[in-house]
mmCIF file of the N, C-alpha and C atoms, coordinates in Angstrom:
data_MODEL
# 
_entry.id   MODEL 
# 
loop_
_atom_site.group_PDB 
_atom_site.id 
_atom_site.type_symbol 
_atom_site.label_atom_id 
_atom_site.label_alt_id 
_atom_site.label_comp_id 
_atom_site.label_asym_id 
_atom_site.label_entity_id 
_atom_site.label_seq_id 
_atom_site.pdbx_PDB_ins_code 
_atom_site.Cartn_x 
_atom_site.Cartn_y 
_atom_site.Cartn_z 
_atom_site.occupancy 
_atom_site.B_iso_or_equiv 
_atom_site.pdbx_formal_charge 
_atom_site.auth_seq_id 
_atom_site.auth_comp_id 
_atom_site.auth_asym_id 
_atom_site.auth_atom_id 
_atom_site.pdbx_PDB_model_num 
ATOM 1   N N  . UNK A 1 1  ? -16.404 -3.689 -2.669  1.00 0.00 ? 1  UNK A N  1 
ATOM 2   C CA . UNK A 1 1  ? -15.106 -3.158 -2.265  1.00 0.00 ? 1  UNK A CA 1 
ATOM 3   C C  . UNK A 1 1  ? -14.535 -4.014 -1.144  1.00 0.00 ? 1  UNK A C  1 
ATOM 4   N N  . UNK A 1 2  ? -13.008 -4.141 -1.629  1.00 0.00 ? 2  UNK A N  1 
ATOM 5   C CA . UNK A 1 2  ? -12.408 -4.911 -0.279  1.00 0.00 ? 2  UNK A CA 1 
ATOM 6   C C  . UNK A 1 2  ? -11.470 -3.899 0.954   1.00 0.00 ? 2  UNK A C  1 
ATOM 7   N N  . UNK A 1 3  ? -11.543 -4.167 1.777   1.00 0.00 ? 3  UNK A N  1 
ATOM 8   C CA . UNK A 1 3  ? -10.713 -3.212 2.555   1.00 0.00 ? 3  UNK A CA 1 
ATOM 9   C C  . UNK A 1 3  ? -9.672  -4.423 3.429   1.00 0.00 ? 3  UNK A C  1 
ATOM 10  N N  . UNK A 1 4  ? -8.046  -3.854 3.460   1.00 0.00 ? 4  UNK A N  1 
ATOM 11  C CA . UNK A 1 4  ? -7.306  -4.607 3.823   1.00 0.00 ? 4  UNK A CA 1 
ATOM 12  C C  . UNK A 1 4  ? -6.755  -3.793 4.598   1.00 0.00 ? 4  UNK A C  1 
ATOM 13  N N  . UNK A 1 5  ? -5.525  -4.528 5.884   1.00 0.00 ? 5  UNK A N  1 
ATOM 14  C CA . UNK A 1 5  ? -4.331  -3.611 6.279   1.00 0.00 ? 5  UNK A CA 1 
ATOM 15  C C  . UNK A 1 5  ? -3.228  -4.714 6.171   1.00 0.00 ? 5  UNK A C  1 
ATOM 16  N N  . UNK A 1 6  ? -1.751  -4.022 5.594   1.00 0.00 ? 6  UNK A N  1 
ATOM 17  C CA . UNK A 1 6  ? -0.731  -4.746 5.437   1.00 0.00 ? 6  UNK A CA 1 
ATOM 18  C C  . UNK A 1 6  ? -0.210  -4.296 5.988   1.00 0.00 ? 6  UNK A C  1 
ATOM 19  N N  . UNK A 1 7  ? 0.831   -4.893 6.890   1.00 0.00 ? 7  UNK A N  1 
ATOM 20  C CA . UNK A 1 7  ? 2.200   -4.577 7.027   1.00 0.00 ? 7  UNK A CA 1 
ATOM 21  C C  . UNK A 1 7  ? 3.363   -4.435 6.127   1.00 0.00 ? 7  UNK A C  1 
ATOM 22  N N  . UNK A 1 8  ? 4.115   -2.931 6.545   1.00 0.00 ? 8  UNK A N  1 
ATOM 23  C CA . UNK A 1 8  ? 4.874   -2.812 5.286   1.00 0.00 ? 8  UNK A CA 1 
ATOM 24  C C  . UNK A 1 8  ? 6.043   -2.580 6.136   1.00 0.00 ? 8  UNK A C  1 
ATOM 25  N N  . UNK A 1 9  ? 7.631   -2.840 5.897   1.00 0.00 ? 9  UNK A N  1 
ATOM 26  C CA . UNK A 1 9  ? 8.789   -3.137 6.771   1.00 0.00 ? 9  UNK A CA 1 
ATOM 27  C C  . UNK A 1 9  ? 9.000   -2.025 5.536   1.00 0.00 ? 9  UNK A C  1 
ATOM 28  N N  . UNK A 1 10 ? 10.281  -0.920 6.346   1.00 0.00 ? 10 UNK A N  1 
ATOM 29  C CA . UNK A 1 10 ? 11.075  0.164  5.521   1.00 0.00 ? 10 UNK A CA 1 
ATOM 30  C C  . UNK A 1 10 ? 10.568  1.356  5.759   1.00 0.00 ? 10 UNK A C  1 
ATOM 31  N N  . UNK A 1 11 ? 9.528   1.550  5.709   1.00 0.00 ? 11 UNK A N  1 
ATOM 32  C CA . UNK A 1 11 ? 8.378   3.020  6.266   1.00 0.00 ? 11 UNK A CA 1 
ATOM 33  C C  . UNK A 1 11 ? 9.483   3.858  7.226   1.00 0.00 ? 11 UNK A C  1 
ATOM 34  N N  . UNK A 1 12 ? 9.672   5.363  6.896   1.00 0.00 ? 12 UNK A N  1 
ATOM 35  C CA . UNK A 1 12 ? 10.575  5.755  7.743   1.00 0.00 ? 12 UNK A CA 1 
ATOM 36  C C  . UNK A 1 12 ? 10.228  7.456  8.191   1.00 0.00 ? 12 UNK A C  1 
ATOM 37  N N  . UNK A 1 13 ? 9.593   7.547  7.182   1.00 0.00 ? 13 UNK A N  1 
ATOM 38  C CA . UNK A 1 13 ? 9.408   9.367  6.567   1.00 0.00 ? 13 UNK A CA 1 
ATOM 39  C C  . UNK A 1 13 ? 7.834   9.327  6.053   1.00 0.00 ? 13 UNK A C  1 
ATOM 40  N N  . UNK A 1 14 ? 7.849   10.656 5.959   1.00 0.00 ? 14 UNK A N  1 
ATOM 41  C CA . UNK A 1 14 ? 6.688   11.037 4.872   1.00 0.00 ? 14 UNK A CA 1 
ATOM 42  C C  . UNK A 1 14 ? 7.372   10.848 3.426   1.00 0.00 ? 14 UNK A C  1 
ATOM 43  N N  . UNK A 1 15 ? 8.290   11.107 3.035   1.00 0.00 ? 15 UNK A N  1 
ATOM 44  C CA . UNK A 1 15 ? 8.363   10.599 1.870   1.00 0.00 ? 15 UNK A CA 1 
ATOM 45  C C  . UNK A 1 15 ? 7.891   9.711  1.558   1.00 0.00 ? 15 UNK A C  1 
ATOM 46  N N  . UNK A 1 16 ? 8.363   7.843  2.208   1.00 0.00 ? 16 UNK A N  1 
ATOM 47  C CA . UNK A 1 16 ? 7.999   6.937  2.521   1.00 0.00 ? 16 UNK A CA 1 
ATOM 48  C C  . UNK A 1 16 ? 6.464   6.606  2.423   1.00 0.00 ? 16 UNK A C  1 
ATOM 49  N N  . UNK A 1 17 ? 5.450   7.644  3.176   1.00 0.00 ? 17 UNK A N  1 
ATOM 50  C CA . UNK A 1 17 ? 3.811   7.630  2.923   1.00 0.00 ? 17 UNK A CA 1 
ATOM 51  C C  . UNK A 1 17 ? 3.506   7.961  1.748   1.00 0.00 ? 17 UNK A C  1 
ATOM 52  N N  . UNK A 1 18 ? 4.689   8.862  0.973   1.00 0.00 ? 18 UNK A N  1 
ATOM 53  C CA . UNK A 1 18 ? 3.669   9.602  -0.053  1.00 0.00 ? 18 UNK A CA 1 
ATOM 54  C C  . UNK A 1 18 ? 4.060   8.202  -1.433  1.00 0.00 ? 18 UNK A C  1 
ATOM 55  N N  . UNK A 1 19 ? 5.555   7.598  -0.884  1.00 0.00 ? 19 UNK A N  1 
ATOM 56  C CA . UNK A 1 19 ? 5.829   6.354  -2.317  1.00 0.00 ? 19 UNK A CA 1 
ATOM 57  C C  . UNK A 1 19 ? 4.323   5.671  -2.101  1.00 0.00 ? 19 UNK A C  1 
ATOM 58  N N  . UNK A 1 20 ? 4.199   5.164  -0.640  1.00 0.00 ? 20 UNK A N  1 
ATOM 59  C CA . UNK A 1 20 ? 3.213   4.043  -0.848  1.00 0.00 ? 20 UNK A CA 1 
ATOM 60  C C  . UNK A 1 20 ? 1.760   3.997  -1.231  1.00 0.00 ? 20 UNK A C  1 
ATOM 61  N N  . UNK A 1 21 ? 1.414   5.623  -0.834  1.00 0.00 ? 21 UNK A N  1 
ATOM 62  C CA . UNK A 1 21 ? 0.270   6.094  -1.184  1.00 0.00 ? 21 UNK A CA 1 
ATOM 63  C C  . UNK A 1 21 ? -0.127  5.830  -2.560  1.00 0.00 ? 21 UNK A C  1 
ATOM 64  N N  . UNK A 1 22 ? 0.761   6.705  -3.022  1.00 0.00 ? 22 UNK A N  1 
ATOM 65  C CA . UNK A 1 22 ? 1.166   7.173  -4.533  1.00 0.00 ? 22 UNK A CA 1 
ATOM 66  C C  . UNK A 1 22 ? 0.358   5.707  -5.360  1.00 0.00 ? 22 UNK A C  1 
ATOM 67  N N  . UNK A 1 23 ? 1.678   4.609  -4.904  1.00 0.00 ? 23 UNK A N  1 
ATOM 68  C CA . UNK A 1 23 ? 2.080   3.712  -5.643  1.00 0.00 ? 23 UNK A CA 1 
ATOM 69  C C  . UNK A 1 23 ? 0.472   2.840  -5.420  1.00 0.00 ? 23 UNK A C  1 
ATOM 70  N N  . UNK A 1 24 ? 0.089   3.100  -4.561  1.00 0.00 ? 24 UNK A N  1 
ATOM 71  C CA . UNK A 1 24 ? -1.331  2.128  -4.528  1.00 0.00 ? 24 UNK A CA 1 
ATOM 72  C C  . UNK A 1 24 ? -2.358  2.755  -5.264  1.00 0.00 ? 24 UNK A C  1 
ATOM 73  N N  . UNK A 1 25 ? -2.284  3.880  -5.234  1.00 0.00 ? 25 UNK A N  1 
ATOM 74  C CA . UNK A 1 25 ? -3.426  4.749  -6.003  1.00 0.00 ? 25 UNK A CA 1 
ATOM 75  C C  . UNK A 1 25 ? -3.299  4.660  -7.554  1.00 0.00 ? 25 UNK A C  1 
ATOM 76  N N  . UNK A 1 26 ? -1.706  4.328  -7.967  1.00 0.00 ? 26 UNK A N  1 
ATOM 77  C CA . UNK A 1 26 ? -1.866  4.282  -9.566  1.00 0.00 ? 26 UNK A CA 1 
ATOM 78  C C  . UNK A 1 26 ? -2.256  2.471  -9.428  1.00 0.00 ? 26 UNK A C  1 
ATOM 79  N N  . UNK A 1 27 ? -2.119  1.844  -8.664  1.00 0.00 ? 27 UNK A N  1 
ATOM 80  C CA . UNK A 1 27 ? -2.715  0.681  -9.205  1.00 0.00 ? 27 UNK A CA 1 
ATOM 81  C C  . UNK A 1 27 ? -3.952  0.473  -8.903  1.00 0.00 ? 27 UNK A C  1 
ATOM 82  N N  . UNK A 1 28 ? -5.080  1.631  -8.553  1.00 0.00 ? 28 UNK A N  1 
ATOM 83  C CA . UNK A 1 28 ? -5.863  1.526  -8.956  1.00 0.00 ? 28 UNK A CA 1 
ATOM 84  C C  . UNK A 1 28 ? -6.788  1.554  -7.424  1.00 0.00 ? 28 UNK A C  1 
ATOM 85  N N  . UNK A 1 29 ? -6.214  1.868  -6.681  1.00 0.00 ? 29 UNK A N  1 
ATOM 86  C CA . UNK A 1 29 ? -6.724  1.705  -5.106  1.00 0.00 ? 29 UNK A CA 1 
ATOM 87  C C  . UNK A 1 29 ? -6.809  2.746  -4.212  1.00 0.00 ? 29 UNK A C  1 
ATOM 88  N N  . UNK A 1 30 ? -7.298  3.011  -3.008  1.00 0.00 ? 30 UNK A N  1 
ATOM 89  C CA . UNK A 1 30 ? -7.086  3.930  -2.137  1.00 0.00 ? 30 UNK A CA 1 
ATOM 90  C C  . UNK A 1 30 ? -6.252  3.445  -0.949  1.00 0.00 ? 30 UNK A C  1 
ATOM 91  N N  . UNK A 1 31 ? -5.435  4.307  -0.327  1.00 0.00 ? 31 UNK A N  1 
ATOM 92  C CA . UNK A 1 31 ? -4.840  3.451  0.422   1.00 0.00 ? 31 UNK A CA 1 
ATOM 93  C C  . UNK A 1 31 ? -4.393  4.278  1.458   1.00 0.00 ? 31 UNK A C  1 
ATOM 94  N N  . UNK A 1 32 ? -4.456  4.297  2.877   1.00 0.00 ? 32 UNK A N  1 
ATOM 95  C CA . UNK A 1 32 ? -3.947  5.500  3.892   1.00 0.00 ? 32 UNK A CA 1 
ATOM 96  C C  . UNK A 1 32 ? -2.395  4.959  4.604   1.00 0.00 ? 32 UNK A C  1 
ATOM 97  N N  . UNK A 1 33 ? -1.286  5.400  4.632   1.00 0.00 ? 33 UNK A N  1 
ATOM 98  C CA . UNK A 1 33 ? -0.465  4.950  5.323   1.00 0.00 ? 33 UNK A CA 1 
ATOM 99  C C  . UNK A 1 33 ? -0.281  5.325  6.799   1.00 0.00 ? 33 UNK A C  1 
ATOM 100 N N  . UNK A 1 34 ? -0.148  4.099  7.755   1.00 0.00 ? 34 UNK A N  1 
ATOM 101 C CA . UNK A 1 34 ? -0.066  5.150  9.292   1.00 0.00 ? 34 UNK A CA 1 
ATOM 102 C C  . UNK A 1 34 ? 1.260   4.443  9.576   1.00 0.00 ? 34 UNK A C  1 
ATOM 103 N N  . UNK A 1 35 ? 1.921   5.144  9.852   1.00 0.00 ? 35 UNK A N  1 
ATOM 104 C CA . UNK A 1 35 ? 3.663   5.635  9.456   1.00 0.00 ? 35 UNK A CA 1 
ATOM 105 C C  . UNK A 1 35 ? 3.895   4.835  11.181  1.00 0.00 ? 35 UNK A C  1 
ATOM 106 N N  . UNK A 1 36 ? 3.243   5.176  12.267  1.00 0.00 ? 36 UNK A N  1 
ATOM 107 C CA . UNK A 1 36 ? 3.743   4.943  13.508  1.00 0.00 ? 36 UNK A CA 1 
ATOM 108 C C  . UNK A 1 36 ? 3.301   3.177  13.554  1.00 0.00 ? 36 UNK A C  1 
ATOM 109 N N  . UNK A 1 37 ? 2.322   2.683  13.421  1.00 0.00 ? 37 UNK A N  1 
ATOM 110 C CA . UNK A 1 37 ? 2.018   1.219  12.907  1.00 0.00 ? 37 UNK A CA 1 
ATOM 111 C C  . UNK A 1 37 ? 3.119   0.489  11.979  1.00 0.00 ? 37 UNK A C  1 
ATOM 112 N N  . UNK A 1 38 ? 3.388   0.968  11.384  1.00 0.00 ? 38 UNK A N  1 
ATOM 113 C CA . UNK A 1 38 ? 3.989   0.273  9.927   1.00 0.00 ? 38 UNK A CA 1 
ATOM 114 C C  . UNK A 1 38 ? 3.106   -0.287 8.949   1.00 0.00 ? 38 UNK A C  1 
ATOM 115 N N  . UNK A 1 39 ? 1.938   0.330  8.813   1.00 0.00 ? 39 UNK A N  1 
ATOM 116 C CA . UNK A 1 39 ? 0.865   -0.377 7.919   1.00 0.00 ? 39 UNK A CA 1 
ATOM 117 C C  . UNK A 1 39 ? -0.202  0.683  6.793   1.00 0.00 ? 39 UNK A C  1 
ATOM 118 N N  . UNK A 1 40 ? -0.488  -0.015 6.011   1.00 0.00 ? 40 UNK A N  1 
ATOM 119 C CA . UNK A 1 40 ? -1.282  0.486  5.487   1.00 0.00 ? 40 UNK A CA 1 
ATOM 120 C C  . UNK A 1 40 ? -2.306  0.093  5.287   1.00 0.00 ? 40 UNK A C  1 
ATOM 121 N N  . UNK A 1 41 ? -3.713  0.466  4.960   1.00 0.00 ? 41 UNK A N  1 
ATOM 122 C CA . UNK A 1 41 ? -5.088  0.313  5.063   1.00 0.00 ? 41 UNK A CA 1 
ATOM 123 C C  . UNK A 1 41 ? -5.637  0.730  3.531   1.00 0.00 ? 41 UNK A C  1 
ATOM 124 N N  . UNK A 1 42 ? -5.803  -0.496 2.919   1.00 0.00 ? 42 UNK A N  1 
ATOM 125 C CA . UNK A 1 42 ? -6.241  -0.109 1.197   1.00 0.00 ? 42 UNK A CA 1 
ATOM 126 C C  . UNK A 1 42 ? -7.414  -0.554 0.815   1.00 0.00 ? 42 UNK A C  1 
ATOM 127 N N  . UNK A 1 43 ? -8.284  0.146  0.676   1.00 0.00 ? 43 UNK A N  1 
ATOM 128 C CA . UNK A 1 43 ? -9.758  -0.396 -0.294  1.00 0.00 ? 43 UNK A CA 1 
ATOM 129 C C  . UNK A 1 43 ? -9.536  -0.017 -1.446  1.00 0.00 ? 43 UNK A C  1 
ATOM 130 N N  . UNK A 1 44 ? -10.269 -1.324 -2.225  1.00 0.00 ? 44 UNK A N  1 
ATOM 131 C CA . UNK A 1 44 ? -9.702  -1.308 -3.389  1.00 0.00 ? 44 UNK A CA 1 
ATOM 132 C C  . UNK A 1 44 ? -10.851 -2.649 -3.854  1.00 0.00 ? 44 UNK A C  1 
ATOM 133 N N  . UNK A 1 45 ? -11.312 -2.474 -5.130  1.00 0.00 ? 45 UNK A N  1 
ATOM 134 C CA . UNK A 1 45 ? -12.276 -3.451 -5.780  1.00 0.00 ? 45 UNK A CA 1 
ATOM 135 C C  . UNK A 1 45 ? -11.527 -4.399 -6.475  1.00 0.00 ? 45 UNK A C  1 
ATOM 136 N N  . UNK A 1 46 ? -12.063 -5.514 -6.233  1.00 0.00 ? 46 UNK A N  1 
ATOM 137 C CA . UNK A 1 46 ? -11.493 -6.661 -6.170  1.00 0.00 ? 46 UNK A CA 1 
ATOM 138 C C  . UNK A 1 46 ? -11.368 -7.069 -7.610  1.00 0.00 ? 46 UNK A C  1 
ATOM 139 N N  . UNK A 1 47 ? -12.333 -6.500 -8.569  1.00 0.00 ? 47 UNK A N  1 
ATOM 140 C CA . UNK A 1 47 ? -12.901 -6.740 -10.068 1.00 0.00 ? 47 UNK A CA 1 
ATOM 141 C C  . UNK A 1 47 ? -11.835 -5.868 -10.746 1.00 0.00 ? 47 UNK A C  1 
ATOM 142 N N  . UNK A 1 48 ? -11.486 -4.653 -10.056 1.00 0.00 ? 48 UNK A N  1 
ATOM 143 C CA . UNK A 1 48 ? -10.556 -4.199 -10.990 1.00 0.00 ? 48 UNK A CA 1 
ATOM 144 C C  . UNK A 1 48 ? -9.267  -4.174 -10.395 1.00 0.00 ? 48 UNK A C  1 
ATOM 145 N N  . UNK A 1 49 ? -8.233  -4.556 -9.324  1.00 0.00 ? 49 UNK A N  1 
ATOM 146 C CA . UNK A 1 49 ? -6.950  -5.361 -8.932  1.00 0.00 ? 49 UNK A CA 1 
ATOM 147 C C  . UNK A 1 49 ? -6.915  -5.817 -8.003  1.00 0.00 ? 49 UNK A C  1 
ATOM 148 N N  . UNK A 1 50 ? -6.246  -6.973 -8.377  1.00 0.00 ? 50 UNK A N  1 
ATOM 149 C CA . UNK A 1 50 ? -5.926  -7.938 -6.993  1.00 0.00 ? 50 UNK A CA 1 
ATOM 150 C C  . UNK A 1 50 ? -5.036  -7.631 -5.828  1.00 0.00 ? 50 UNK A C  1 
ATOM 151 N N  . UNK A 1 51 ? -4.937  -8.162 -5.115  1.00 0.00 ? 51 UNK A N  1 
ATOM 152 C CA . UNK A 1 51 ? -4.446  -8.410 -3.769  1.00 0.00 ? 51 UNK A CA 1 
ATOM 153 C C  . UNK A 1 51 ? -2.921  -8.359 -4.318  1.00 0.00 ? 51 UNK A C  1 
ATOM 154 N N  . UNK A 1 52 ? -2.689  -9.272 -4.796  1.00 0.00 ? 52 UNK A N  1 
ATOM 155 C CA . UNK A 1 52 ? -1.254  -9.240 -5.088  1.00 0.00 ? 52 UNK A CA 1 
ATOM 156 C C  . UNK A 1 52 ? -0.688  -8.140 -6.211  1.00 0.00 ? 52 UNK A C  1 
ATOM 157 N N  . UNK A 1 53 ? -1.491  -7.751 -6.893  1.00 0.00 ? 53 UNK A N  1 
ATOM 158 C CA . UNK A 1 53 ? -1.127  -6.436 -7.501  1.00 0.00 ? 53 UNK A CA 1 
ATOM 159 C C  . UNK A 1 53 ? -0.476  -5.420 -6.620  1.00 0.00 ? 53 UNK A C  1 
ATOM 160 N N  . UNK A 1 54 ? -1.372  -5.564 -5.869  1.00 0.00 ? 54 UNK A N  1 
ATOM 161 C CA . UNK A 1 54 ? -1.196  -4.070 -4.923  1.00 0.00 ? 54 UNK A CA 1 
ATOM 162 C C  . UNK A 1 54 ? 0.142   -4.330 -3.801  1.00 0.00 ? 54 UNK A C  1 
ATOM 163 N N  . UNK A 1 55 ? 0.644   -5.546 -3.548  1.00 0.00 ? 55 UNK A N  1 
ATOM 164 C CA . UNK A 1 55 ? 1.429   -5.607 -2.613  1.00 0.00 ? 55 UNK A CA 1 
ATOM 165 C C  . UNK A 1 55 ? 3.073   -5.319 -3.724  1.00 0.00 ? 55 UNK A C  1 
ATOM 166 N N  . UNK A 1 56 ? 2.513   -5.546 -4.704  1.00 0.00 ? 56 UNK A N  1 
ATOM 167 C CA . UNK A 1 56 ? 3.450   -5.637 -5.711  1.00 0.00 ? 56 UNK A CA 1 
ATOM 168 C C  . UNK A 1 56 ? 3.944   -4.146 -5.942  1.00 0.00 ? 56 UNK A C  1 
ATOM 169 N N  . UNK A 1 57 ? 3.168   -3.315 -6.265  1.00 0.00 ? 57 UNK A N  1 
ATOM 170 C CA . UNK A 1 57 ? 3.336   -1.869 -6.415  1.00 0.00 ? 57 UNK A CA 1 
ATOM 171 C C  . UNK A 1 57 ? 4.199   -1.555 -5.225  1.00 0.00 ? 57 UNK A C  1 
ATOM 172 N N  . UNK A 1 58 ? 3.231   -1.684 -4.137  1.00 0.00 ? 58 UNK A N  1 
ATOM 173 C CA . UNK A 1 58 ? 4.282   -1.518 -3.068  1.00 0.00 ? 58 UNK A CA 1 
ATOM 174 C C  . UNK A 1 58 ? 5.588   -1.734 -3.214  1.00 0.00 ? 58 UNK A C  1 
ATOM 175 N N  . UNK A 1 59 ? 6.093   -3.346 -3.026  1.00 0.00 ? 59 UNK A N  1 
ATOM 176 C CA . UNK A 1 59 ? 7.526   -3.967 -3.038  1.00 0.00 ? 59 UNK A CA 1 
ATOM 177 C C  . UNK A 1 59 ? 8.338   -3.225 -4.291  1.00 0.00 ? 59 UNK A C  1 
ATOM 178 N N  . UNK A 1 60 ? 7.813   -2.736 -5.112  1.00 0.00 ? 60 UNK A N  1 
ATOM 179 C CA . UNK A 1 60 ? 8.292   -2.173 -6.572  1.00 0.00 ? 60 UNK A CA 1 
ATOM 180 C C  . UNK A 1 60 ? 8.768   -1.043 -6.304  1.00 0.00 ? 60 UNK A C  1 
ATOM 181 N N  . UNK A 1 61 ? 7.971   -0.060 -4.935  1.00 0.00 ? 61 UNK A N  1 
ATOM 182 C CA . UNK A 1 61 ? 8.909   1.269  -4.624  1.00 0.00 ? 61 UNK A CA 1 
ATOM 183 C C  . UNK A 1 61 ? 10.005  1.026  -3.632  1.00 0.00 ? 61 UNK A C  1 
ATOM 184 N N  . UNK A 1 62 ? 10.296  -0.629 -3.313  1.00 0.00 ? 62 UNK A N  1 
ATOM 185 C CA . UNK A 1 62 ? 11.443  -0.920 -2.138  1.00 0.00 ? 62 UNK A CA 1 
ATOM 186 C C  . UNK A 1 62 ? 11.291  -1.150 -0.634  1.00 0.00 ? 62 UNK A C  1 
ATOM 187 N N  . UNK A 1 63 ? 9.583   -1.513 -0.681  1.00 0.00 ? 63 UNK A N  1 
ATOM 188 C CA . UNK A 1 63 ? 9.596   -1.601 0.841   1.00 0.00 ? 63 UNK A CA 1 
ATOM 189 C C  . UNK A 1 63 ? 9.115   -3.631 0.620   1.00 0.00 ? 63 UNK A C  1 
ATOM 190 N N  . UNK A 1 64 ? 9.022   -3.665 2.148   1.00 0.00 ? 64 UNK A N  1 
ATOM 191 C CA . UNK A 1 64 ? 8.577   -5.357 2.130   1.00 0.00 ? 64 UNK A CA 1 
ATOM 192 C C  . UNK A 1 64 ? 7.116   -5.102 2.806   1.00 0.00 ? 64 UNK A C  1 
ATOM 193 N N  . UNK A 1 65 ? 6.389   -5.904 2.166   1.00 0.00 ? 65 UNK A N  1 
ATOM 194 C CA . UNK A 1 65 ? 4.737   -6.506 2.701   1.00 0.00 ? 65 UNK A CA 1 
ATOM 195 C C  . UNK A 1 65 ? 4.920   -7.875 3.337   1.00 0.00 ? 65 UNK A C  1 
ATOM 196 N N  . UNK A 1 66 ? 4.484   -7.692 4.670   1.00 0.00 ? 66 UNK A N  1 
ATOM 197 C CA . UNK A 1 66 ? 4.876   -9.060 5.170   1.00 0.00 ? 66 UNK A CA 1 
ATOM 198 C C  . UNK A 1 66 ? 3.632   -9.561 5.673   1.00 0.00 ? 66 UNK A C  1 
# 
């Protein structure tokens, strides 16, 4: 298992936690958002999606991974 933290620009709400949550978990990951950081923290196995998958899901609900 890999464990990462990204920065994500747009984060505003809980709504906001629950897109990014959401959106990492259907691609296949776990992922915690901390809303006051701007980041999120995703483990996630490397064998079943990549790195860029997952930033992708993200950017796909409208936020930026920087």
């Amino acid at each position: 298992m890999q464990k990462v933290t990204l920065h994500v620009k747009g984060m505003s709400c809980n709504h906001c936690v629950n897109a990014v949550e959401t959106a990492v978990r259907q691609a296949g990951a776990s992922g915690s958002v901390d809303l006051a950081s701007g980041t999120v923290t995703i483990e996630y196995d490397e064998n079943a999606v990549t790195l860029e998958q997952l930033k992708q899901a993200i950017e796909d609900q409208g936020y930026d991974v920087v």
